[in-house]
C-alpha positions in Angstrom: -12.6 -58.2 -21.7 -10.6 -58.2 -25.3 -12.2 -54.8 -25.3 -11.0 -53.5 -21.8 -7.6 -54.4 -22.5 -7.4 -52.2 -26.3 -8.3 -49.6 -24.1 -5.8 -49.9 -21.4 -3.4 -50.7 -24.0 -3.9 -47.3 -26.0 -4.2 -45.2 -22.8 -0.8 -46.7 -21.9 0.5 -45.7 -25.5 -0.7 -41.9 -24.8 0.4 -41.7 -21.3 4.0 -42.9 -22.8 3.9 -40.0 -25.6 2.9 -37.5 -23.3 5.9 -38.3 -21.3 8.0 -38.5 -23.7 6.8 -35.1 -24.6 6.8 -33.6 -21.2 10.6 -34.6 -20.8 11.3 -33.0 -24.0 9.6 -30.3 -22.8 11.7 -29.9 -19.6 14.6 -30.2 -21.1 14.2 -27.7 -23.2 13.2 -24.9 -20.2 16.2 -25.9 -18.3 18.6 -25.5 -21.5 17.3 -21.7 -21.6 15.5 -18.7 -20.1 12.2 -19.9 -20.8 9.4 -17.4 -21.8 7.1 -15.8 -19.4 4.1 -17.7 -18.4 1.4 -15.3 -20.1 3.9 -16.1 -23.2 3.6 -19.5 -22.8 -0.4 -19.5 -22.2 -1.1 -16.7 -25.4 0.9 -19.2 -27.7 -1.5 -22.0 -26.6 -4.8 -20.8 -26.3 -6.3 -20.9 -29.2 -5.1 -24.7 -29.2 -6.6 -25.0 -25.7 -9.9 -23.5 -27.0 -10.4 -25.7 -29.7 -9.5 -28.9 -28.1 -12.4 -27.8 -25.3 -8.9 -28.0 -22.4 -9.4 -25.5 -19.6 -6.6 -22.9 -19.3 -6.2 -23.7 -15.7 -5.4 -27.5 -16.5 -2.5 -25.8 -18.8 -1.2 -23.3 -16.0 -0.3 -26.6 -13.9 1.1 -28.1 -16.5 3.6 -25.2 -17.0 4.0 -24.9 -13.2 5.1 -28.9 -12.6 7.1 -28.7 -15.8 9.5 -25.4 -14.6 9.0 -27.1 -11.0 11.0 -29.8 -12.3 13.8 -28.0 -14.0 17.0 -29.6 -11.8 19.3 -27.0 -12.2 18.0 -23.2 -13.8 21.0 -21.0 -14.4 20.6 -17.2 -16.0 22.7 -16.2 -18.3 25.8 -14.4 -17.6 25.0 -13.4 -13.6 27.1 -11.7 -11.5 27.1 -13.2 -8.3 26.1 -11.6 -5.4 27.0 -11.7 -2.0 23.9 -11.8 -0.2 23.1 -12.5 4.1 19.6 -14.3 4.9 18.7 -13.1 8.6 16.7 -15.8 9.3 17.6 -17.6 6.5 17.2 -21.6 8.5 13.6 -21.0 8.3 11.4 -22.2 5.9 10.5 -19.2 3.7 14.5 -18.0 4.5 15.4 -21.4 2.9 13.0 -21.3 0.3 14.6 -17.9 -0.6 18.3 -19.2 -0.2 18.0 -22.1 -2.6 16.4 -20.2 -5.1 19.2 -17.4 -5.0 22.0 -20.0 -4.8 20.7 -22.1 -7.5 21.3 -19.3 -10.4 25.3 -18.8 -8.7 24.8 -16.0 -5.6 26.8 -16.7 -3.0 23.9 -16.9 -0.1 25.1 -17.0 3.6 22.9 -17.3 7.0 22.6 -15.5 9.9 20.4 -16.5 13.0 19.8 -16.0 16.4 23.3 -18.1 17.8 25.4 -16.5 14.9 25.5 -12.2 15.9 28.9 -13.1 17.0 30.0 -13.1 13.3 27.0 -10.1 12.2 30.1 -7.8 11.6 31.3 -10.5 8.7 28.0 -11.9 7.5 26.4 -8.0 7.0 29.0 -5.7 6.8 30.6 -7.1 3.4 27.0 -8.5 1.9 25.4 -7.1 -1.0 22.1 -7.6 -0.2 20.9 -7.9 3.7 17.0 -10.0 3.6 15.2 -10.1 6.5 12.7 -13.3 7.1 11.6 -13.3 10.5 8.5 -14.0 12.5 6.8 -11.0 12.4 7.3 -10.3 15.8 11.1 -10.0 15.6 11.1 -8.1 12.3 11.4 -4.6 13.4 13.9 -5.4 16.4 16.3 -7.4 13.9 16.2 -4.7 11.4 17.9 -2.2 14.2 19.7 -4.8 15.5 21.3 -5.3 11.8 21.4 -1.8 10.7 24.3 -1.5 12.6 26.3 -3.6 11.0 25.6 -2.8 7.6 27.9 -0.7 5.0 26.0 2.4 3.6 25.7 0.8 0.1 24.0 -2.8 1.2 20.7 -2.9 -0.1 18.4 -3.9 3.0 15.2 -5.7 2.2 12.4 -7.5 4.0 10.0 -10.4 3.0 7.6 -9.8 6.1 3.4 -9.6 5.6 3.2 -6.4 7.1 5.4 -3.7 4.9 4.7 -0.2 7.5 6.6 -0.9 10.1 9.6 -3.0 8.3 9.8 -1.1 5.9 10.0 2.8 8.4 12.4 1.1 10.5 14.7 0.3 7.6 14.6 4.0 6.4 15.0 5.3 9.8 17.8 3.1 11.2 19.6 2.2 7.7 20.9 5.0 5.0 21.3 2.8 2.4 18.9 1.1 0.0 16.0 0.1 1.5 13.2 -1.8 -0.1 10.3 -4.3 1.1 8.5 -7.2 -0.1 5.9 -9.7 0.8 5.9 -12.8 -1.2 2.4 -14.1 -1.5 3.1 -17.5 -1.3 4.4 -20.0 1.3 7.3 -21.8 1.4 6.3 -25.0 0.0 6.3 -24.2 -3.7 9.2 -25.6 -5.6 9.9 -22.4 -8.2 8.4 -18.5 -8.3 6.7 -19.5 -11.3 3.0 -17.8 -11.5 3.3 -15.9 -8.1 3.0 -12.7 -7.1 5.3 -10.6 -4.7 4.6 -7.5 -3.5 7.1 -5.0 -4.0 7.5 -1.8 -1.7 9.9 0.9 -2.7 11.6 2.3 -0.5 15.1 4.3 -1.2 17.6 4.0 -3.9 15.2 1.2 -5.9 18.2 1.0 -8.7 20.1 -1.5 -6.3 16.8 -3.9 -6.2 16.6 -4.2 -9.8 18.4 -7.3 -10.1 16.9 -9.1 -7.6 13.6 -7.9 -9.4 14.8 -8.5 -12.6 15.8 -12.2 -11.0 12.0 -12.8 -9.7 10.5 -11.9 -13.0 12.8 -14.2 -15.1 12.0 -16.9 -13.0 7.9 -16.1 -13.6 6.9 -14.2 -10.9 4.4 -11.3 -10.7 5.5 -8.0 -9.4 3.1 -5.4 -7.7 4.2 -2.3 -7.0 2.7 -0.7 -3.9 3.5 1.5 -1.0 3.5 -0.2 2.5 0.3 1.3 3.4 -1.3 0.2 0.9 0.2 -3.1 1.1 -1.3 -3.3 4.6 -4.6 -1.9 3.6 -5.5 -4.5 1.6 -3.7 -7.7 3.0 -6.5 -6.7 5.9 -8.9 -8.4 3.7 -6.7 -10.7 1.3 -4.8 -12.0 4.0 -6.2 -11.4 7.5 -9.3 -12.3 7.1 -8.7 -15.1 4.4 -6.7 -16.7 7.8 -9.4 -16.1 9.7 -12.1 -17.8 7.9 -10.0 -21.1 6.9 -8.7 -21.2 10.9 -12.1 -21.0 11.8 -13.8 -23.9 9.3 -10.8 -26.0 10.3 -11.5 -25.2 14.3 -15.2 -26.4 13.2 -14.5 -29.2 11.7 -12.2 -30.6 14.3 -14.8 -29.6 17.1 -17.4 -31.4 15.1 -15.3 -34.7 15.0 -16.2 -34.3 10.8 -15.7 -37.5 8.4 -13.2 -35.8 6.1 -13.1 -39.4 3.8 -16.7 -39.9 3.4 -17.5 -36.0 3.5 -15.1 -36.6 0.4 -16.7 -38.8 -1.3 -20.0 -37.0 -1.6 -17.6 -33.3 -2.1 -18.2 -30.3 -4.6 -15.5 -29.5 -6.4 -15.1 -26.2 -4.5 -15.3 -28.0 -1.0 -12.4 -30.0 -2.4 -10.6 -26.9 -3.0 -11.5 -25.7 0.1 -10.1 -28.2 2.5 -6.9 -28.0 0.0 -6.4 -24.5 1.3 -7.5 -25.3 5.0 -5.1 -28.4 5.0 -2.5 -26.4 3.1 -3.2 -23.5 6.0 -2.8 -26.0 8.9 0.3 -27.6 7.6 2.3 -24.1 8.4 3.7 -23.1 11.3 1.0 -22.4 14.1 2.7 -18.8 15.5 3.3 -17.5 11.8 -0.4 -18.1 10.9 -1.9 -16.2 14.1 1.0 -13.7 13.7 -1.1 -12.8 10.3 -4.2 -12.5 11.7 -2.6 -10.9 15.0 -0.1 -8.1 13.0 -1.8 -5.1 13.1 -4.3 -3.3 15.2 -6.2 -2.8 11.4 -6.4 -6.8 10.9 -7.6 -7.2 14.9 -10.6 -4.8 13.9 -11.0 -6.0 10.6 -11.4 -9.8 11.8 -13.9 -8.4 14.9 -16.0 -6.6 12.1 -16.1 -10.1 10.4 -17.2 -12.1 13.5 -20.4 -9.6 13.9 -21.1 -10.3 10.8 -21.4 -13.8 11.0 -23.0 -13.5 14.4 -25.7 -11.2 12.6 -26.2 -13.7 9.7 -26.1 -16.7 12.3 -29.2 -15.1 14.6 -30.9 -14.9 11.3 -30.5 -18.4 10.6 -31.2 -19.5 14.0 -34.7 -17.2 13.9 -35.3 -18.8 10.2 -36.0 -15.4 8.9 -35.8 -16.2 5.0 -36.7 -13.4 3.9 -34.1 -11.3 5.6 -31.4 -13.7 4.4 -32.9 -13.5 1.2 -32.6 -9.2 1.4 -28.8 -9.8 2.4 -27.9 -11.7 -0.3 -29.9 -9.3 -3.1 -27.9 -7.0 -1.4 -24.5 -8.0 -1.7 -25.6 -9.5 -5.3 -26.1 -6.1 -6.3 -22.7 -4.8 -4.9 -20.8 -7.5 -7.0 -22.9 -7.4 -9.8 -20.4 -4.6 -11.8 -17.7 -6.4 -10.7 -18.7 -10.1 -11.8 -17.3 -10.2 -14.9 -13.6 -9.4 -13.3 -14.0 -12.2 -11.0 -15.0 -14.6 -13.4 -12.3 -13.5 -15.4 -9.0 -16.7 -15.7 -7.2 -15.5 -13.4 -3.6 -15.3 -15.8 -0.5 -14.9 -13.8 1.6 -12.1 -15.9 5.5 -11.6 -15.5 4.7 -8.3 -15.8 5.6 -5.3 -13.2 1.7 -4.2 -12.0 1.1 -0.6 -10.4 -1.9 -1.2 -8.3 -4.8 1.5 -7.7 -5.7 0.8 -3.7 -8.5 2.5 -1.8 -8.9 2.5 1.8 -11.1 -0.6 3.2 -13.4 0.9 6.5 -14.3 -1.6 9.2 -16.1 0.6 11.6 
């Protein structure tokens, strides 16, 4: 017992110095601009190495520390007057306190306020669209209109094709898109990436570019097809996969608690994501899977393949599950190493090199 309680008693001695230290540490991001996550990691990881600490453990460190910053102000900004169509919703929100926080003036238009659109666009700065994705193209005409030929128009939909040609056709302004990969749930854009799809006049976009990257977050610059290209496979079918495990798992009438206590840690992970997927809004989640014809096909080629993989299963044929995973082995094997790879989020501005994905 005497023994039990030196221990407690010196855990509670660290776990008051490491407080102590992490408010010190707080306080000191939220009296500056703090330095850019991959500055923050390359300081540390040598120290990290040594002491046998994963990097990753670090990373959420940094995140819950700038998470917790109460007030983050950049130096010297010049406000902006800046509309949010859609800007009661939760990514719209997200966006609005993050904008207001460092001294824009942020105001809101939705559905029961076009009666004021004239005011609300017409004198704004920047115009950002976050809609369903369903209303995105018919809100961007309906706002064009109102707009003054120097706002900067800008959209934070998943899909970047259509948004984005319907702001160049019906806008002759600035015109840029963006698709933040994250939802709205995080507390800071520390560590996440948003695509960024130029469009026209990109000059007018470079504070609010300039603004995501001081606050940590990863820029990749794309066109819209591109974008959509690839969110096919990152995000379509990501949606897909996690809907349909969570569909099973409900249908199945699945002990979550005890399946729990006997987990991996990548089935924890896994039902993190799925519970993190079902704790969105239903329509924006099948909107993502449902966007494009593309992600329609893409998700159908995915279902044969499970059906293929599922008769083989159901015949028992080991050996032909066997050959299908030497095969797909082989196809990853030059590209292991990359995926094994910590995967370091980077302030840094990154020109992607996309190819086209088939799913015929």
């Amino acid at each position: 017992m005497p023994l039990k309680s030196s221990y407690s008693d010196q855990l509670k001695k660290t776990d008051q110095s490491l407080i102590a230290l992490l408010s010190d540490r707080i306080s000191l991001l939220a009296a500056s601009e703090p330095p850019s996550l991959d500055e923050q990691l390359t300081d540390v990881a040598p120290l990290l190495a040594q002491a046998g600490i994963p990097e990753s453990v670090w990373v959420g460190v940094l995140n819950s520390c700038h998470a917790m910053i109460p007030k983050y102000v950049a130096n010297h900004v010049s406000p902006r007057q800046i509309t949010i169509i859609g800007g009661r919703g939760r990514m719209g929100r997200l966006f609005k306190e993050q904008l207001s926080i460092v001294g824009h003036n942020v105001s809101v238009l939705e559905h029961e306020d076009w009666e004021y659109a004239d005011k609300l666009l017409n004198q704004a700065e920047l115009v950002l669209v976050s809609v369903p994705i369903e209303y995105t193209v018919d809100v961007i005409k309906r706002a064009a209109k109102y707009l003054a030929p120097n706002t900067a128009l800008c959209d934070i939909t998943s899909i970047k094709t259509q948004p984005t040609q319907a702001m160049l056709e019906h806008h002759s302004g600035p015109v840029m898109g963006l698709h933040p990969m994250f939802g709205p749930n995080i507390k800071s854009f520390l560590g996440q990436k948003v695509v960024v799809c130029p469009g026209r006049n990109d000059d007018s976009f470079q504070w609010l570019l300039d603004f995501l990257k001081t606050k940590g977050g990863e820029l990749i610059v794309c066109t819209p097809e591109e974008h959509d290209k690839i969110m096919v496979v990152v995000q379509a079918t990501q949606h897909f996969c996690r809907f349909s495990l969570g569909v099973f798992l409900t249908q199945a009438r699945i002990d979550i608690e005890q399946s729990l206590t006997m987990s991996t840690h990548n089935y924890r992970q896994e039902l993190d994501i799925i519970k993190r997927l079902f704790s969105q809004d239903p329509r924006l989640c099948v909107d993502i899977m449902l966007a494009t014809q593309e992600r329609c096909d893409a998700i159908s080629f995915l279902t044969n393949t499970y059906s293929r993989l599922a008769k083989l299963v159901a015949r028992k044929d080991r050996d032909a599950l066997i050959q299908e995973f030497e095969n797909t082995q082989s196809f990853l094997e030059e590209r292991i190493n990359t995926f094994l790879q910590p995967l370091n989020t980077t302030s840094k501005t990154v020109q992607r090199d996309f190819r086209p994905i088939p799913f015929s």
